[in-house]
N, C-alpha and C positions, 0 to 999 in steps of 0.2 A: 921080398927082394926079387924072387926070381918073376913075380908078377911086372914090376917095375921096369925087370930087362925084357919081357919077353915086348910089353906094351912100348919099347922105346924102339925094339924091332920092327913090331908092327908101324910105327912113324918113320921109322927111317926108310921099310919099303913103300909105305903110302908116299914118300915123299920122292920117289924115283919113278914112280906113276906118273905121279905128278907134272915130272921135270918131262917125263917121255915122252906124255901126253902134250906138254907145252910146245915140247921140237915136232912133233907130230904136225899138228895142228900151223906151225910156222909153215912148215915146209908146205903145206897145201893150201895157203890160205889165200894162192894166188887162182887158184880152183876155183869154179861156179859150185852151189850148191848142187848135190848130187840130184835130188827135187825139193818141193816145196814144205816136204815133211824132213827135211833131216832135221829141224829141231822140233821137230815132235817124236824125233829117236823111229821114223817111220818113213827112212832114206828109201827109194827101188831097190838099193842092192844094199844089204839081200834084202829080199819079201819075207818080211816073216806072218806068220798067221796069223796072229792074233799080237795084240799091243801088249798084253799081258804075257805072253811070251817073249816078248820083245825085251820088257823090263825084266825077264828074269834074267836071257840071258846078258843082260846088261849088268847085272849084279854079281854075276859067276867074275870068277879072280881070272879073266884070261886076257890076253894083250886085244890092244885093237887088230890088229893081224888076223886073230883067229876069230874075236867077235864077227867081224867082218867078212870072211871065207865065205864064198859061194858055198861051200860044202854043206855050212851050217845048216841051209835048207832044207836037208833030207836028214840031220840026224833030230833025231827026238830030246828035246828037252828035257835037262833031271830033272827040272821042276812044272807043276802042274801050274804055277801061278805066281805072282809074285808075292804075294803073303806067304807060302812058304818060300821062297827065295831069301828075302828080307829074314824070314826069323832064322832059317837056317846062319845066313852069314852074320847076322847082330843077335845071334843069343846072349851073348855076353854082355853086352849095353845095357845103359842107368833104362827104369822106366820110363822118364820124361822124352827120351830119342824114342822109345817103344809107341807111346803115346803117336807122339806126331808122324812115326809111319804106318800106324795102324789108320790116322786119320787118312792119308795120304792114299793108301791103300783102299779106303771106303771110297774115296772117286774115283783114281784111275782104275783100281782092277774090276771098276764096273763097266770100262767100256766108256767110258768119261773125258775128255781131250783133256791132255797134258800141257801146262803150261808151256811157252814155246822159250822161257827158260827155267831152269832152278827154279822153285816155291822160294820167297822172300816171306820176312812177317805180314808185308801188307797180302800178300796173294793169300798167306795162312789166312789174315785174319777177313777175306772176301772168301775165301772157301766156308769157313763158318758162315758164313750169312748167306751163302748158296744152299748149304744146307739146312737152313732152317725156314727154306722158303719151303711155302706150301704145293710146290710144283717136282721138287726134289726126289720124292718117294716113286713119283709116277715117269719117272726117265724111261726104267724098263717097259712099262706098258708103252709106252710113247713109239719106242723102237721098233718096237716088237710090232707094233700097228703096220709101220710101212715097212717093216719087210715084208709083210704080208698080204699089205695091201695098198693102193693106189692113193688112194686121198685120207687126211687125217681131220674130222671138225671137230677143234677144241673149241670149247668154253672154259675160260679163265676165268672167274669173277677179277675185280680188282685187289692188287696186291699177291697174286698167286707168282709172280715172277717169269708168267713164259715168256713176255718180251724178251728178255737174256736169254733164258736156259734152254728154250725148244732149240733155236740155232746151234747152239754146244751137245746139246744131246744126239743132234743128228751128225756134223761134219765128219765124225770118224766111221759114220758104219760103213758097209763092204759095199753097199751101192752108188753111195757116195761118191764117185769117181770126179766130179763135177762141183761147182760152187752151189752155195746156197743165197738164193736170193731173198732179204728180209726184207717187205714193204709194208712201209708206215705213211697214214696220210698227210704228215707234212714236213716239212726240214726239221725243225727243231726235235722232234722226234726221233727222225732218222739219224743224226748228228748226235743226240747224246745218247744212244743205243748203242750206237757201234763204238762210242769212245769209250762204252762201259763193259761190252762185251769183249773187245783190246785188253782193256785193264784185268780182268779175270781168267783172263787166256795168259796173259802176261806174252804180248806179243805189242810190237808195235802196230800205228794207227796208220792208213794210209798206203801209201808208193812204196815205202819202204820195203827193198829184198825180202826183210824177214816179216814183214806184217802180214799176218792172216788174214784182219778183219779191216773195210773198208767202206766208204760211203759216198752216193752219187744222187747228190740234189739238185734242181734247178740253177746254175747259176755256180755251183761247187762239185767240180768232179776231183775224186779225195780217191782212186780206185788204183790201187798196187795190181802190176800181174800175178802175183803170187797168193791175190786175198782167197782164202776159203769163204769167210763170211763176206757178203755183200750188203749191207743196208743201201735202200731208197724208196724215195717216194713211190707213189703208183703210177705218176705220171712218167717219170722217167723209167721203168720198166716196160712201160708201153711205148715210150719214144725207143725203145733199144727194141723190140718187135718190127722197126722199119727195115734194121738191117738183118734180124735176125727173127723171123717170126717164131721159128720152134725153139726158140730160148737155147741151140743148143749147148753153150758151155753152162747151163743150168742142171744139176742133178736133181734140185727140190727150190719149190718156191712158197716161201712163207707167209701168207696176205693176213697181215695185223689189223687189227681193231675195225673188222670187216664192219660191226654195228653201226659204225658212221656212216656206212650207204651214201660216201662219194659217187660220181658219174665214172671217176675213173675206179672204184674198187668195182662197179657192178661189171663194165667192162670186161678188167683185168679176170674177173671171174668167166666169163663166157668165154675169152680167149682160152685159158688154161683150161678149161669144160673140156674144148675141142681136141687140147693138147694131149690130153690124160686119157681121154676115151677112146684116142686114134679117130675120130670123128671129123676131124680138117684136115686141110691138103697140106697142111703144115707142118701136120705130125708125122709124115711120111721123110720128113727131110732130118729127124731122130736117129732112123735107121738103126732103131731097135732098142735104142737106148731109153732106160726109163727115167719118167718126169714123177718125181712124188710132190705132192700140193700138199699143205696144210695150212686150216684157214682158221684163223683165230678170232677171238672175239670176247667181251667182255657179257653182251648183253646179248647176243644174236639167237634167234629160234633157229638150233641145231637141225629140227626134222623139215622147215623149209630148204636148209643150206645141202643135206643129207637126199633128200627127193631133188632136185636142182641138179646135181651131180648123179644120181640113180636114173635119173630120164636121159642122162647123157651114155652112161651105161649101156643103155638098153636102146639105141640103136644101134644099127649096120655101123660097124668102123671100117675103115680103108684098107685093105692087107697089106701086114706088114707093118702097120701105123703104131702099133702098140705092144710092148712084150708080155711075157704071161710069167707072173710071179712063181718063183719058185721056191718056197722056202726051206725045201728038204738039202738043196746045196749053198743056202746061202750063206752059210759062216765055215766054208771049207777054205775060202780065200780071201774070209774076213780080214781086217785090219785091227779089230778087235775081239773079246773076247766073247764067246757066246753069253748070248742076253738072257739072263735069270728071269723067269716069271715072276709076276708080285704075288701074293697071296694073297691079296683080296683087288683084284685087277677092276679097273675106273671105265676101264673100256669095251665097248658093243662093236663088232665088227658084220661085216652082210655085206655080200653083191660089191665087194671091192672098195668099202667105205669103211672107217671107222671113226666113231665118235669117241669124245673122253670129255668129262667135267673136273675140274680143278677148283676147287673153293678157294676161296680168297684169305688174309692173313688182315681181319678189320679189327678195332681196335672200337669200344661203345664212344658213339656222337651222339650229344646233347642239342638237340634241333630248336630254334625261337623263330617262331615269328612273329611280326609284326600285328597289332592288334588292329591298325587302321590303313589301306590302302595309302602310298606315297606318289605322290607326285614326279619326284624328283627323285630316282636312285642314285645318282649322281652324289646327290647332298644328303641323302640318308648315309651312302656310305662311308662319307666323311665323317659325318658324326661316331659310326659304328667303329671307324676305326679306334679313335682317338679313345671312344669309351672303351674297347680291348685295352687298346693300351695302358688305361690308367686301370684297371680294375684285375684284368687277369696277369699273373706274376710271367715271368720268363722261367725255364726257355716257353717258346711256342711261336713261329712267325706268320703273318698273316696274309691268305689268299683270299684276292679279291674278283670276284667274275664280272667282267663288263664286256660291250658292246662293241668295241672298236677303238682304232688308233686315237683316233681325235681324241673320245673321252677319257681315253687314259692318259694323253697326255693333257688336259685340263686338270682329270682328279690329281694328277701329279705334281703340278703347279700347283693345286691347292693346298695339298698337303704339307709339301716345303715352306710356303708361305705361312703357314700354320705353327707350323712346329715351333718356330722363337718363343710366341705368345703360350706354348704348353709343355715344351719342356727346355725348362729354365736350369739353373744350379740349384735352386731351391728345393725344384720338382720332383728331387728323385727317381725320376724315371729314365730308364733308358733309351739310347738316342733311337731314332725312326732313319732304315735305309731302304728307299721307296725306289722299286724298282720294276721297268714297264715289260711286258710280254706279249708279242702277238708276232702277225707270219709275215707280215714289211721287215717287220728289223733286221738287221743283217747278223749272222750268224755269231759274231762276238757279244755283240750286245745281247742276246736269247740266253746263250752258255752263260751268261754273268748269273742268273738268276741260280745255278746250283752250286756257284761259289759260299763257303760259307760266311757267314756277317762276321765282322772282329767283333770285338769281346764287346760285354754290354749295349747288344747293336739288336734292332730288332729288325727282321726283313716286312717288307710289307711288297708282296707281289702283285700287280692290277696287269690282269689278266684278262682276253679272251676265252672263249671256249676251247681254244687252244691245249689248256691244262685240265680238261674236264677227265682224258682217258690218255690221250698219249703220253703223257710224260707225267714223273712222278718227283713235284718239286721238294728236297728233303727237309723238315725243319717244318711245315707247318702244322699247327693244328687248330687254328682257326680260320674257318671261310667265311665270307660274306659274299652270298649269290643275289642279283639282282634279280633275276629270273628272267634276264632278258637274253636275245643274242641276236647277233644283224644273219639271217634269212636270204641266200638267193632266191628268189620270185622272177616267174618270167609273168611279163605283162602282157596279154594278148591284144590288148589293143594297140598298144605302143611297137610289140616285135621286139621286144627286147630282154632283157636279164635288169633286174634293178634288185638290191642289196637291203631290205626290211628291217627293222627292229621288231622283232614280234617276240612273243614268250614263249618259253621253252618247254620240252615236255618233260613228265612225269623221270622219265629214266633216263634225262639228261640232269635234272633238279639232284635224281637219286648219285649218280655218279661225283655231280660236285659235293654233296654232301659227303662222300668218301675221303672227300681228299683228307678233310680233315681227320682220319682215323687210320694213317697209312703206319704211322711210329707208335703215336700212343693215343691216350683216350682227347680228346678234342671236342670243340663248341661247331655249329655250322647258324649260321645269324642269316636267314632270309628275310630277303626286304619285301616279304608281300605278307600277305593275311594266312592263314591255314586254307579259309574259302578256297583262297586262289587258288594253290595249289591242288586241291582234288579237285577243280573246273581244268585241270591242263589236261591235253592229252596222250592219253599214255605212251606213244613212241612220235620221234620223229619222221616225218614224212619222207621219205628216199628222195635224195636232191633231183636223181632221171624224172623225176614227175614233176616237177617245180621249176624247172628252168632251160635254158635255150640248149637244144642239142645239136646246134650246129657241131659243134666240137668234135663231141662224142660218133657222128657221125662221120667226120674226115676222117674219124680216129678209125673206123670202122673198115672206110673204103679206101684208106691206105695200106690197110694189113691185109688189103685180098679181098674184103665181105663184101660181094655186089649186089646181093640180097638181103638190107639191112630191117626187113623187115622180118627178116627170118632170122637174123641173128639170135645167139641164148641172150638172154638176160633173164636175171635173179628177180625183177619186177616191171614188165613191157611198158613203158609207157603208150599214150596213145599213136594211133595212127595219124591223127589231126597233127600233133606235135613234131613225128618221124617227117611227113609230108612238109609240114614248113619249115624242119632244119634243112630238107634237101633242095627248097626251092631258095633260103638263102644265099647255099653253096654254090647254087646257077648262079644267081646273081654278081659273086664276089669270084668266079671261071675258076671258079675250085672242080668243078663237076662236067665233065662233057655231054652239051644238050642231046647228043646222038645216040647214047646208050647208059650217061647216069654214071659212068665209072669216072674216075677221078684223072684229071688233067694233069699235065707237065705243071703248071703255075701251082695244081693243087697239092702236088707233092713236093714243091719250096714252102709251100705253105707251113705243111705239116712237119716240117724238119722242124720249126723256128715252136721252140717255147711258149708260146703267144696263144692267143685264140685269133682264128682263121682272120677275123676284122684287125686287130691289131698284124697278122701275118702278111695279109694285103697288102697293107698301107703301107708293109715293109718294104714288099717285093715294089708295089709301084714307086717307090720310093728313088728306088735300085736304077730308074729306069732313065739311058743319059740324058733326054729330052726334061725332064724334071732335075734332073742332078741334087737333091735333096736327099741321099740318106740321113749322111748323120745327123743334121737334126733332127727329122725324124726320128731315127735313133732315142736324140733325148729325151723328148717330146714322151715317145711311150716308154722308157726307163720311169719318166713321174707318173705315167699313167699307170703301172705296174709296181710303185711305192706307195709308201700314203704320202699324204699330203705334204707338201713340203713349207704351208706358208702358214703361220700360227695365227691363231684368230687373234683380231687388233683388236683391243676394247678400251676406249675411252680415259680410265682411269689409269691405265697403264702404257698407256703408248703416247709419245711424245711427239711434241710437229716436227721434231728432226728424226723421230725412226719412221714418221709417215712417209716423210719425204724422200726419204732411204727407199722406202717400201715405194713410191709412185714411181721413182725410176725404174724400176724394173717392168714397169708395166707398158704393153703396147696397145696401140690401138686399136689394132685389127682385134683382139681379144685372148683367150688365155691359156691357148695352145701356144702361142710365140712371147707370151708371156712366161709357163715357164722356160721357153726354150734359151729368155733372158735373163734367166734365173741362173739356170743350170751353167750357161756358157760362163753369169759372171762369177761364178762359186767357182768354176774350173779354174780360172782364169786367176785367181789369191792365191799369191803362193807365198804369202808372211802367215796367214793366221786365220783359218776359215773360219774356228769354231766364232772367232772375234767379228767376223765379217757378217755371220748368218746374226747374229746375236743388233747385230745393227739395222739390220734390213728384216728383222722379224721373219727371220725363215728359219726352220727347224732344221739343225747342223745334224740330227741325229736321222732323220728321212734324207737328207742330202746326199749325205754317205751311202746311205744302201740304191738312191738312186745313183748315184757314182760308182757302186760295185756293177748294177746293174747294166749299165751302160758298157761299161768294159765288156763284159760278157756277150749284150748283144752284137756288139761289133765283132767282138771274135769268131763268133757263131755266123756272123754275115759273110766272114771274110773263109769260113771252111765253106759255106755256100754257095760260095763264088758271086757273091753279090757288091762283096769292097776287096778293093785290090790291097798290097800289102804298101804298094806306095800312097794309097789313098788312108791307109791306118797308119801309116808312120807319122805324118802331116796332120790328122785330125785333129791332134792337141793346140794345132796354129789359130783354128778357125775361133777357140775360145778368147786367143788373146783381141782376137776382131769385134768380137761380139758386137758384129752388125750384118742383118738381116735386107736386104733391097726389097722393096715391095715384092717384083716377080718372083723374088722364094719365095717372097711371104707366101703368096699366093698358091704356087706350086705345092706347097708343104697343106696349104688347106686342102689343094684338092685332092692330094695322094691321101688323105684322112677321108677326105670326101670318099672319096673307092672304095676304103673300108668299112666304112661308116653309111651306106645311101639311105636305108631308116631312118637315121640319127639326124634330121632338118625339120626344120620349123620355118612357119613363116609369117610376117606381118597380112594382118585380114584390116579389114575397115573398122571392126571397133578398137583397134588400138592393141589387142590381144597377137600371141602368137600360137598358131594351131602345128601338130604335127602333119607333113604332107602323107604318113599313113597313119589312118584313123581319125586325124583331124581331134584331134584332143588336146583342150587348153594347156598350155603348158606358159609359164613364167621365167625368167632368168633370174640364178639364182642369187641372193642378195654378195655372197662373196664373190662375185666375177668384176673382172674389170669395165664388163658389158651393163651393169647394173642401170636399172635407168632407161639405155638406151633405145630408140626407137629405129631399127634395123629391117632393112628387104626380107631378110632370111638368115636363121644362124644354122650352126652346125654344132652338137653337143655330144658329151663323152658317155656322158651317164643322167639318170631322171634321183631326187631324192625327194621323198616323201615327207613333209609334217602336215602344216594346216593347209597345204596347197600343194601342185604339185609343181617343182621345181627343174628346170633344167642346168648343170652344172658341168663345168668348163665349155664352156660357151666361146666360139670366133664367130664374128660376121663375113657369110659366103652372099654368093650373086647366086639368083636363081637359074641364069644363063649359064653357070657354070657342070649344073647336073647335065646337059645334054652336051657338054664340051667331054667332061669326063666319061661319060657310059657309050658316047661314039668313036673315042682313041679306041686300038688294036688292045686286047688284052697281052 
């Protein structure tokens, strides 16, 4: 009895708490947050030392009043930690509350960030599975590394979980005063990172006041003032170095899945070299404040990345450029609690670097290959699917690796078509939901692929390389690898970047085969012979060696490097290569002929998402003697999607969706063909998906060329290149959808600017050669130009099978290059 009253005592003052706390909280809710941490219980006022003191005194029985007193500062804590705090105050509690706060207590009081509200079931039951990741144990060493030291290179194998947890492990240390920046190399990566690290923080996503973690891709800026975590790509952290070279609202920058050896990761690593070693005139503008890097990777040779960063060490830094760790005071005014050593510690530390390995968390793959070379991956993988489907049970969903947008959407049509004839009511089997992946689709369409299938649904995901290491699609365990993947190649004859099918290496083979082991045990179905595969070779080739560094270069001599031959990079390419990106950028008045640093036009250039040719063609676009942006505009929104017209074949296409489909077509060729695409898509406003479905255009590339387009004009119009009355109006020009010759024209030749390589021309045997290099080249069978016998065209891009091809293809006047390269830049 007396248990009964005293426990109804206790409800009845928990319940005046309660009500105090409610008027409390009214009364100031017309208040800004005190800072960004007040619901991490880690307000300015007061500072408390460590988090773990924070939670105690958050558990002592005193009002907010006193919680809160400045005083608190200087008095010393009864308790040493919040595990005793917690048991002190619930000794008396069933074991099941003992339970979940001793769990509770195993992450925060390690120093761990607090959810940004209350733990829910779902946050409980994403805490277990944080801690059963294979990266969990090694937080402390992780910590412990940079406060001690400058650069952290982790290798993660796949499955160890530091894409989520390195970001969480670091945002609450003492040094941390700063954001953390997470870069992944592509959207769909960076997008479902941060919506997963939100979800585990238990914070919102975005803009939102209270959202910690947020995301900023090409084309989607998702970034709150308040985010701690930042995901994005590499390119946009390098486009945020134009305003801000020293990163500095940057505490720590995180470079993921370094092994893919983008143009823009090797880059972003030479910039951050200079940043970290006080080495650039950049880092002088820190003013003392420290940058910690850590570089991730799944596959990467640590003592290359390790030496790379120790040569940047071990020169002359700038004074003042760089602080000098202290770790004997650094958790005197930590925000957490001091960081426990492991007892069998993963990490090598030397010369301001530290290295750490994290194994991975795989599951045994069952590897087949093919006994005879295929022809045709395409049509083996159709086969392979449908024999999964009939033979191995569910669950289990199925990734598929291919080559690009086009053939994924064939294999996709194929499959649909398929499916009546295989699974019937009789069949037993469950339904097939075939769904496509690759880095055109627009950001809704990508996140579909980690929704799960309704019930008796099997996923089947046809994939780019895309899903080989960045993203971890849930629910599969079967892959079928083609062993193929499209390749940027620079063509030295041609001057240009052209897009390959070639076969993949060894520890790219090795990484898809993963996928299928990430849950449970799984199959991986190669479509090539065993031969093939130990003929691969063993790594991929670093893209800075394979392709056009125009880019890479504006990217250089917009951040300041006037000596980009001296700039760091993780692997130099040649001198021949640096030499011909910089003589492009003469070409396209990116680069001033008098000393080689980068022009007024070069630096519109480099603001614009684009590469420097598509950047051009913008800026001359812009220019009122031409009056042609927006279509322009359109024009490279499709040149920056895939494809938007679906291959017509014979047995399925009618003389009335042909006919559908010739209208759209123009003479001049197939730059202002789609321009007549795009304006007339804009321009339906009953029923697009109905409209593309007529005229044989892919409604699903539409759309992303339609996000795209919004974007570039937004971006034109902060550039000052479209006025706000000329963007109110734009949506007019779709209802017109008519082009007069002299745009026509106009619009070729602002392409032309960009493009002065990219021409061919009619020779005496009937053939067209390029005007440099002089190299047969064909039009290619899907152009509107097909056939035709033309002075000169102008082309986007070269493709490769039995011959070589030129593709979007318009017919120009020879008379026109010396009309163009004599106007005023």
């Amino acid at each position: 009895m007396s248990a009964n009253k005293d426990a109804a005592a206790s409800q009845g003052q928990k319940r005046k708490r309660e009500e105090k706390d409610v008027t409390n909280k009214k009364a100031q809710s017309d208040k800004p947050p005190a800072s960004i941490y007040k619901n991490l219980q880690l307000a300015e006022k007061p500072v408390y030392k460590n988090l773990q003191i924070a939670e105690a005194l958050k558990t002592q029985s005193k009002t907010k009043k006193q919680r809160l007193d400045k005083s608190q500062k200087t008095e010393k804590p009864k308790f040493k930690n919040l595990q005793i705090a917690e048991s002190q105050k619930t000794a008396s509690k069933e074991a099941r509350d003992d339970k979940v706060r001793r769990d509770e207590s195993q992450e925060y009081g390690n120093g761990l960030n607090r959810p940004h509200n209350p733990p829910n079931a779902r946050q409980n039951k994403l805490l277990q599975v944080r801690q059963s990741l294979p990266i969990w144990p090694q937080a402390a060493n992780i910590r412990n590394a940079l406060l001690e030291n400058h650069v952290l290179i982790l290798a993660g194998e796949t499955g160890s979980g530091k894409s989520t947890q390195v970001p969480q492990f670091l945002h609450t240390s003492a040094w941390c005063t700063g954001r953390i920046a997470v870069t992944q190399p592509r959207r769909v990566a960076a997008v479902s990172l941060a919506r997963r690290v939100a979800e585990e923080m238990g914070t919102p996503l975005g803009k939102s006041p209270q959202a910690l973690v947020g995301y900023n891709v090409r084309f989607d800026d998702n970034v709150g003032k308040n985010n701690r975590i930042k995901f994005l790509t590499e390119g946009m952290l390098l486009q945020e170095m134009l305003r801000d070279p020293a990163l500095t609202e940057y505490s720590c920058v995180v470079v993921d899945e370094v092994h893919e050896r983008s143009v823009n990761v090797d880059l972003l690593l030479g910039f951050l070299r200079g940043l970290v070693t006080g080495t650039s005139e950049a880092a002088k503008k820190r003013k003392g404040k420290p940058l910690k890097v850590v570089v991730m990777s799944a596959t990467a040779d640590t003592e290359k990345l390790k030496d790379f960063f120790s040569e940047g060490f071990g020169q002359p830094r700038l004074e003042d450029s760089i602080p000098t760790v202290d770790s004997s005071t650094s958790t005197s005014d930590s925000k957490e609690a001091p960081v426990e050593k492991s007892q069998e510690p993963s990490v090598s530390s030397s010369n301001k670097i530290s290295t750490c390995f994290v194994e991975g968390r795989m599951y045994p793959v069952q590897t087949e290959y093919l006994s005879e070379p295929t022809r045709d991956f395409s049509e083996a993988a159709l086969l392979q699917i449908f024999q999964i489907h009939r033979k191995e049970p569910m669950p289990g969903d199925i990734l598929v690796f291919l080559t690009g947008g086009d053939v994924i959407t064939n294999l996709q049509q194929a499959i649909e078509d398929m499916i009546p004839n295989v699974i019937t009511k009789d069949s037993g089997l469950p339904k097939l939901l075939v769904l496509p992946l690759y880095a055109a689709l627009s950001q809704a369409q990508q996140q579909a692929i980690f929704s799960p299938a309704p019930p008796n649904t099997r996923k089947v995901i046809l994939a780019t390389n895309i899903a080989e290491t960045s993203i971890t699609v849930p629910g599969v365990r079967f892959v079928i690898d083609s062993g193929k993947a499209k390749i940027k190649q620079f063509r030295n004859r041609l001057g240009l970047d052209s897009l390959l099918v070639k076969d993949i290496s060894k520890s790219s083979a090795i990484q898809r085969q993963g996928r299928a082991g990430r849950e449970a045990a799984g199959k991986c179905f190669r479509l090539y012979t065993k031969s093939n595969f130990e003929a691969l070779e063993k790594d991929t080739v670093p893209e800075i060696l394979r392709c056009d560094l125009s880019s890479a270069v504006l990217t250089m001599k917009a951040r300041g490097v006037h000596d980009v031959m001296d700039f760091p990079l993780l692997t130099r390419p040649s001198r021949e290569a640096m030499e011909r990106a910089l003589l492009q950028l003469l070409q396209l008045d990116a680069l001033n002929p008098e000393d080689g640093n980068i022009s007024d036009l070069g630096r519109k250039i480099a603001r614009l998402p684009l590469t420097p040719a598509h950047g051009r063609t913008i800026i001359a676009a812009a220019d009122p003697e031409m009056g042609c942006l927006l279509p322009v505009i359109d024009i490279v929104a499709c040149f920056n999607s895939e494809n938007i017209f679906l291959e017509v074949k014979d047995q399925d296409a009618n003389d009335e969706a042909r006919e559908a489909r010739n209208k759209l077509s123009r003479r001049q060729g197939d730059h202002l063909t789609l321009l007549s695409a795009v304006q007339a898509y804009a321009s339906e406003r009953t029923d697009r998906k109905q409209w593309a479905k007529q005229h044989l255009v892919s409604h699903r590339s539409m759309q992303n060329v339609m996000d795209v387009r919004k974007q570039l004009r937004a971006q034109c119009q902060q550039a000052k290149l479209l006025t706000k009355e000329q963007l109110a109006t734009a949506d007019d020009d779709d209802d017109l959808n008519t082009i007069s010759e002299s745009t026509g024209n106009n619009i070729l030749k602002c392409f032309l600017r960009g493009f002065p390589a990219n021409v061919a021309r009619l020779v005496p045997d009937g053939s067209y050669r390029t005007i440099h290099g002089h190299m047969a080249v064909a039009i290619h069978p899907s152009s509107v130009l097909y056939g035709r016998k033309l002075e000169a065209i102008l082309y986007n891009e070269f493709v490769y099978t039995n011959r070589t091809y030129a593709r979007s293809v318009s017919a120009i006047q020879m008379n026109w290059l010396e009309e163009v390269y004599a106007a005023p830049a």
